[in-house]
N, C-alpha and C positions, 0 to 999 in steps of 0.2 A: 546928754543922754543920747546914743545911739537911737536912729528909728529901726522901728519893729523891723524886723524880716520877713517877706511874702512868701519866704522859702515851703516857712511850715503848711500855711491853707491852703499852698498849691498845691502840695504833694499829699495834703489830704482828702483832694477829690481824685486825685490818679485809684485805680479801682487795685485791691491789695494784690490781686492777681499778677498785674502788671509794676506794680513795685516789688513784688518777690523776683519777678525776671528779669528784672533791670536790676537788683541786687544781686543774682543770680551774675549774670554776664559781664556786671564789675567785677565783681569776683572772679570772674574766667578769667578777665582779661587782665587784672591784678598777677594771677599765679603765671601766669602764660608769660608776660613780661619778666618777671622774676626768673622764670626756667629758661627763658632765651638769655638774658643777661649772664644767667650762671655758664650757659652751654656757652655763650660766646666768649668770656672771659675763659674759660675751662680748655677752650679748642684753641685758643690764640695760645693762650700758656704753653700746653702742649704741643703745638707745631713748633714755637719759639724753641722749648726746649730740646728737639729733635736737629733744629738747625743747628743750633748749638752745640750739639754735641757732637753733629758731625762736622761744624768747623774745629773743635777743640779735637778733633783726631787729624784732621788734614793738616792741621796748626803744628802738633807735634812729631808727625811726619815729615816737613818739610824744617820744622828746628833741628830733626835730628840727623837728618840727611844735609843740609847746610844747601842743597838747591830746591828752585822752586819747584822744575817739574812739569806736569798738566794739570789744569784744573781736574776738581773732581766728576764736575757736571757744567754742561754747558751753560749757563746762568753761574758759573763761579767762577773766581779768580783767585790767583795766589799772586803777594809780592813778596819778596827779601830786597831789605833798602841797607842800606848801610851807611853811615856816616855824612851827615849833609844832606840826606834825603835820598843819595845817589842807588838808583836801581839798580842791583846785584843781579836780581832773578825775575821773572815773571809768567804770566802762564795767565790765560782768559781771555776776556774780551772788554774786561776796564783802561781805561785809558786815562792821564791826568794824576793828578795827584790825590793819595788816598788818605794824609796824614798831616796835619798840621805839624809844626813842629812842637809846640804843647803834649799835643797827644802822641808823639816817636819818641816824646822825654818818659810820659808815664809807662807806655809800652815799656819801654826796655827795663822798667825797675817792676813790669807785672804784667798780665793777663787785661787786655783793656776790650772792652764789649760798646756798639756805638753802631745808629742808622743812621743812613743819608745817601742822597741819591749822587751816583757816580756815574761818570761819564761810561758810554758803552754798554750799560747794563739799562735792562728794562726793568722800569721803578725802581723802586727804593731798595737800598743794599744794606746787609747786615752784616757787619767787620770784626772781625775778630784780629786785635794787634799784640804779640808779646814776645818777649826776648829770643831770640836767636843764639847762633854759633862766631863766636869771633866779633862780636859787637854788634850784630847786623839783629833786623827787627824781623820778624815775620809777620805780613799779614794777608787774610784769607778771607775772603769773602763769599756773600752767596746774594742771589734775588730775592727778594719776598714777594715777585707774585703768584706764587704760585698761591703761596702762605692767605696773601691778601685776594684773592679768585676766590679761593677755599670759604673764607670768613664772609665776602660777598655773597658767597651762593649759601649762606648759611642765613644769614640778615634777607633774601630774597624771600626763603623759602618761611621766616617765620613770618613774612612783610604779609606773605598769600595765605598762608596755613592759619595765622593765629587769628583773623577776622571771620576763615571760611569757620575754624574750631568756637569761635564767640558765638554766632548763629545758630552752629548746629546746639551748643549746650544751653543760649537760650530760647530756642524751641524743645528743648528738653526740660530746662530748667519752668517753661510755661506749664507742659506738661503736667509734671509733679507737683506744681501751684494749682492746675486745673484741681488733680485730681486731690490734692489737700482740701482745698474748698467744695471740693463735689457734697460732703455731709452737711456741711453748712447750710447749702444752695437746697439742698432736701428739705432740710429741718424749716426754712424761710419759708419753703411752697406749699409746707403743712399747715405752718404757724399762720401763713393768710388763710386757709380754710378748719381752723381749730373753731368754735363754736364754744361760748363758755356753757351752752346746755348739753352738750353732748359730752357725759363722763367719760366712754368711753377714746376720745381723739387722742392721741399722745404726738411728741416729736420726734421722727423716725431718730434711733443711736445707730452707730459706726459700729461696727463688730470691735475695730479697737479700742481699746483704754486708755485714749489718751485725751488729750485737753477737750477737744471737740466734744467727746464725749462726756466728762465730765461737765463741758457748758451745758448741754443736751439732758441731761439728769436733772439738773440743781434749774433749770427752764419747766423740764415737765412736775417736779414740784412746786415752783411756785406759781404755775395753771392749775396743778391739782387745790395749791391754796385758795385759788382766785374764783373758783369753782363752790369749793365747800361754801366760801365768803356769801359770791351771785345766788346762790341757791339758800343758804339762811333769808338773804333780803327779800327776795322774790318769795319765798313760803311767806315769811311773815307780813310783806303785805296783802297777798292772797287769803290769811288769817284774819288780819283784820279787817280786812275791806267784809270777808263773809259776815266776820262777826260784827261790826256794825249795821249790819239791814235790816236783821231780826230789830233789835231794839227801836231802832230809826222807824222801822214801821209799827211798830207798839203805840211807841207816842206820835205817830199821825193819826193811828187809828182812834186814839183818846182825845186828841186835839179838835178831829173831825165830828165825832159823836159829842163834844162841846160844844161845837157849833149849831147842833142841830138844838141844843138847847132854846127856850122862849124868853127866858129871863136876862138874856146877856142884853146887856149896855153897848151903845154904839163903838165905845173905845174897848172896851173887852172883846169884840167881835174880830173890831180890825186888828188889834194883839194876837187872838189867834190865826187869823185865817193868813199875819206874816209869821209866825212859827211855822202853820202849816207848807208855806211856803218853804221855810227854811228845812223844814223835814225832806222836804223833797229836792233840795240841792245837797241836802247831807245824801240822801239816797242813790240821786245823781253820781255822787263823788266818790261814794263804795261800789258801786257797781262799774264804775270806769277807770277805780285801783286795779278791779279783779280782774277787768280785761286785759288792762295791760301787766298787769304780772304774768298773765296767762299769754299773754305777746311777746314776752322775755326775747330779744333777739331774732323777733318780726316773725315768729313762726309764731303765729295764732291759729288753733285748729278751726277750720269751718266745714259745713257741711253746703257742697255746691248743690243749685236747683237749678234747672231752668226756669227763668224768669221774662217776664213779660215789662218792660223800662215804663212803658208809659204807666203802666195799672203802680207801679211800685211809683213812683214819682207821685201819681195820684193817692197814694194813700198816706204818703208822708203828707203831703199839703193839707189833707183832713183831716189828719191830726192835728195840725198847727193851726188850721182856719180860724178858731175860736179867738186864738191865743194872738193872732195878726188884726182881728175885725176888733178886740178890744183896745189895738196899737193904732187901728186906725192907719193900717196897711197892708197889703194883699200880695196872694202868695200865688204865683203863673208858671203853668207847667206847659213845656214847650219840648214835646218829645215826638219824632213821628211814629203812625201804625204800624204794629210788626219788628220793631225794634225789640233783640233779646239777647239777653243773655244768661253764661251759669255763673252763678254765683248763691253764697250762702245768704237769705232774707233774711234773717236777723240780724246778721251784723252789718250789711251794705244797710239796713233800714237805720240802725241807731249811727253809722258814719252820716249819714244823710241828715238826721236829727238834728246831729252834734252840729252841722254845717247852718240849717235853718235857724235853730237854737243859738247860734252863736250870731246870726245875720238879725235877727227880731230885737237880741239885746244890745248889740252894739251897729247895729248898719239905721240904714234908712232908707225912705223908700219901698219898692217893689219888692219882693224878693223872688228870684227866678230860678227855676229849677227846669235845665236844659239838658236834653241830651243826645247825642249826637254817633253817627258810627262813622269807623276813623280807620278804614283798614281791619286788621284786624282785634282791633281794639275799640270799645265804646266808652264815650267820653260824657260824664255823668259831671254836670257843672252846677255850683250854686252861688249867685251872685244879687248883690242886691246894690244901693245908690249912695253909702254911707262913704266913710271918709278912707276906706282900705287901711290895711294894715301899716303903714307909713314906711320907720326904718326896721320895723320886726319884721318883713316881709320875706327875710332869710331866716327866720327861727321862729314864726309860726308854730311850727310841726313839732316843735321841742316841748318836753313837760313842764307844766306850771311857768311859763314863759304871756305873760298878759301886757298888752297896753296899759297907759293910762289911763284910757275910758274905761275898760275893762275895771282898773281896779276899785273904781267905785259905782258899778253895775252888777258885781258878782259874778261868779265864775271861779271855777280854780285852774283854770290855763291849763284843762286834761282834755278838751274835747279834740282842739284839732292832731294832739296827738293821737288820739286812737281815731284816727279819720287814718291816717298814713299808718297805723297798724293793723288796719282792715284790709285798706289797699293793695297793702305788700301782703299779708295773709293770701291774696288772692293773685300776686305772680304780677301785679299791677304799682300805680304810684300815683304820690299826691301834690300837687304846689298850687302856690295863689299865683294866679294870671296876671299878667301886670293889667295896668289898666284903670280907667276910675272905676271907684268902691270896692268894697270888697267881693274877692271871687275866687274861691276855691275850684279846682279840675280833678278830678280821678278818673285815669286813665287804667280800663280793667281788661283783659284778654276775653277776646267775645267767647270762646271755646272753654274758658273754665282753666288755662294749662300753667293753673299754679304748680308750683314746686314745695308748696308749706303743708304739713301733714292735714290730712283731708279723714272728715269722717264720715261714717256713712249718710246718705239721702234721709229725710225725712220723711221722706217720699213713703 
């Protein structure tokens, strides 16, 4: 078995541009060869035959006159030989002998045609030998350089012409490649900023009708499919994340007013008070579908405030106080005075949560809530002394993406996605720090200059 060819991968990274003009200028230079071969074949014939015809009239002229005469042109000669070879007549500037004796037998029974270079003459001589008057031969000859000058300067000028002709046609031939792919290179620079939220985007079409265009059709129908598609999914988790809260808070509310009961039994107590529990990670779990369906492609609407970092850092940690002092671990805020920025409170408050929330059930230790300004960016970090995220430390951020401690501590692997859909919401970004334990960073624009649809202040 033959080995593969490297021919094909090679020529599959050359960019199409550049192999249409390199097929372009084989092609020139294919035809270009073919039309000088014909012209020089075409022009040698025809000179040949010109010489020819004017040795076959000198030829006959001096058969029918019985002497040689003058040459016709100074590059020709005439002989009449006669028997044995013996020179009758002459006329030129050949010298030598012109005729084998083979070829003074065929002359004299016909017309004999023959090159070869003869003495006295410049290059090569073209002879015309055939019967005479009284047994005697005639022959006539001529130079070919003129013939072969002619054919030179004809091979010269295609030698210059036909590389300068390849260049010019394949900078033309790049040209009409460019501008064949111009609709392509549009529709590419759309199709990176197409948006499967926005109905409205399309990929720009060519005015004409042709393939390109038809890729460009049968593209913005299957975006228009991919759209209908993102947008069924996104409603319907947005439906049910809503419709699951009412219910989910039904029975906490009934679960809770159980509790208050006097008659419950120690093991009936703790049964409820882990439902009630579970009510509220089922609640947890619709309410962070809703957000991120409503995050569809990082634009979550927020309504920016000015904010005050340390009073915000402080009100998350007294929220969680209770819920750390029963873990029997504590929650340190480490922000300086005067530290602010805009952003929306409610959603930077529940990213914050999701971070704490996530650090109480899987970390250990401290947990710290630091934040820092950074240029023109404030850097809002939460880290605590647990074992960090190991090899998920690259998909973190991704949905329902959990550890193995995680998956038997609860969770549904949604918090620290909407930590990076707040983030970006606000023109900002999220990742874990390297480092020991776990440590989350958001990085937010101290001035508010998100780019994600913004609603009005609360204010």
């Amino acid at each position: 078995m033959a080995p593969p060819s490297s021919t094909g991968p090679l020529l599959s990274r050359v960019p199409i541009r550049v192999r249409l003009t390199a097929a372009f200028a084989l092609a020139t230079a294919v035809v270009l060869t073919g039309a000088g071969l014909f012209v020089y074949v075409q022009l040698r014939g025809d000179l040949d035959e010109s010489i020819d015809d004017a040795l076959r009239a000198r030829a006959r002229a001096v058969a029918a006159s019985g002497a040689g005469g003058e040459a016709d042109r100074e590059d020709g000669f005439t002989r009449v030989l006669g028997s044995g070879e013996r020179l009758v007549e002459g006329a030129g500037g050949a010298s030598g002998p012109l005729l084998s004796t083979a070829e003074r037998g065929r002359a004299a029974r016909g017309p004999v045609l023959f090159e070869r270079d003869v003495a006295g003459i410049d290059g090569t001589a073209r002879i015309l030998a055939r019967p005479g008057r009284e047994s005697t031969v005639v022959a006539v000859g001529r130079s070919l350089q003129d013939r072969d000058e002619t054919l030179a300067g004809l091979i010269a000028a295609f030698a210059v012409g036909g590389p300068l002709a390849i260049v010019l046609a394949s900078l033309f031939g790049y040209g009409l490649a460019a501008g064949a792919m111009r609709p392509v290179e549009a529709m590419r620079r759309r199709a990176a900023e197409v948006s499967l939220t926005d109905g409205e985007e399309r990929l720009p079409l060519p005015d004409a009708r042709d393939e390109v265009h038809a890729l460009g059709a049968t593209l913005n129908e299957m975006l228009g499919r991919l759209r209908a598609s993102f947008e069924r999914e996104r409603q319907f988790v947005a439906d049910a994340s809503h419709e699951l809260r009412t219910p989910v808070a039904v029975v906490k509310t009934e679960l809770e007013a159980a509790l208050r009961a006097d008659d419950l039994g120690p093991e009936s107590r703790e049964s409820l008070v882990a439902a009630v529990e579970e009510c509220d990670s089922l609640a947890q779990l619709a309410e962070d579908l809703l957000v991120l369906a409503r995050s569809a492609d990082g634009k979550l609407p927020v309504r920016p405030e000015r904010l005050d970092v340390a009073e915000l850092l402080g009100g998350v940690r007294e929220r969680f106080a209770d819920r750390a002092a029963e873990r029997g671990r504590g929650i340190r805020v480490d922000a300086p005075a005067g530290l602010v920025l805009e952003a929306d409170p409610l959603r930077l408050r529940q990213a914050l949560a999701n971070l704490v929330d996530n650090a109480l059930r899987h970390g250990e230790g401290e947990v710290v809530l630091c934040a820092r300004g950074a240029g023109g960016e404030t850097e809002l970090e939460v880290s605590d002394c647990g074992g960090g995220f190991g090899d998920l430390s690259d998909d973190v951020f991704e949905r329902f993406v959990r550890g193995d401690a995680a998956r038997t501590s609860g969770g549904a692997g949604l918090g620290l996605a909407i930590v990076r859909a707040v983030a970006e919401a606000h023109g900002g970004t999220a990742a874990a720090a390297p480092g020991s334990g776990a440590s989350v960073c958001l990085r937010l624009p101290v001035s508010g200059s998100s780019r994600r649809p913004l609603l009005p202040s609360r204010q």
